[in-house]
N, C-alpha and C positions, 0 to 999 in steps of 0.2 A: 549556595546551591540554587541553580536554577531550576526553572519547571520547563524542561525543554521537549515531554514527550506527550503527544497527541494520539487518540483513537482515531482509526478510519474507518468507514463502513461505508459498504457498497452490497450489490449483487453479484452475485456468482453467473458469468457469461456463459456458461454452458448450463448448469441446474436452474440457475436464478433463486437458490438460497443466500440469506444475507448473509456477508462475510467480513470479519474485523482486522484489524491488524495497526500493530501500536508503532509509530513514525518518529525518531527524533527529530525535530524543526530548526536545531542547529546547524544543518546542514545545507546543502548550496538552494539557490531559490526550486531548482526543479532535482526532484530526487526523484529515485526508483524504491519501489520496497517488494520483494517479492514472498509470498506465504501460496500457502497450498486450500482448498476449499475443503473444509471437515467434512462433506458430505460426498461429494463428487469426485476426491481426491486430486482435482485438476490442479497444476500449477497455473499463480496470478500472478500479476503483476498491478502494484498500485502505483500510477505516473503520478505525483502530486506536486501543485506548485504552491509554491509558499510566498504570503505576500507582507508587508508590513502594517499593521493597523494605525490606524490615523486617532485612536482612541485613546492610545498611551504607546512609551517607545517600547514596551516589554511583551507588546499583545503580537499576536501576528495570526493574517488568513491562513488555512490549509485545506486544499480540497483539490480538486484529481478527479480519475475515473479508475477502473477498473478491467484490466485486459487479462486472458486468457492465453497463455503460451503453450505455440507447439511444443508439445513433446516427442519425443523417439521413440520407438519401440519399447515395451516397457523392461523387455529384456536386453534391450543395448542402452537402459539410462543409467548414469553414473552416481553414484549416491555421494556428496561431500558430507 
């Protein structure tokens, strides 16, 4: 079993409360991860990129930033 999931935390772009959201690092060098802000209800987007640690083969960087997606009207959004 590997340990391949990460916490991210950032600010919230629109409130500026901090906001978490957990990443699996198995995945390609840049991934997307998208969550909602608990406070502000805004949809985010975490762009993160993932790098290799030069410390052991099993380590690896993860860090990003934190974006704010337009949304549509709240009555023409589509719920998956």
């Amino acid at each position: 079993m590997s340990n391949n999931l990460v916490a991210l935390s950032g600010s919230c772009p629109n409130c500026g409360e901090q906001v978490f959201a957990f990443v699996k690092t198995d995945k390609s060098i840049r991934a997307s991860h998208r969550a909602e802000c608990h406070v502000c209800e805004c949809l985010l987007e975490y762009r993160t990129k993932i790098e290799k640690s030069l410390s052991g083969p099993r380590r690896n960087w993860v860090y990003g930033r934190v974006y704010l997606l337009k949304q549509g009207h709240p009555r023409k959004r589509k719920w998956i």
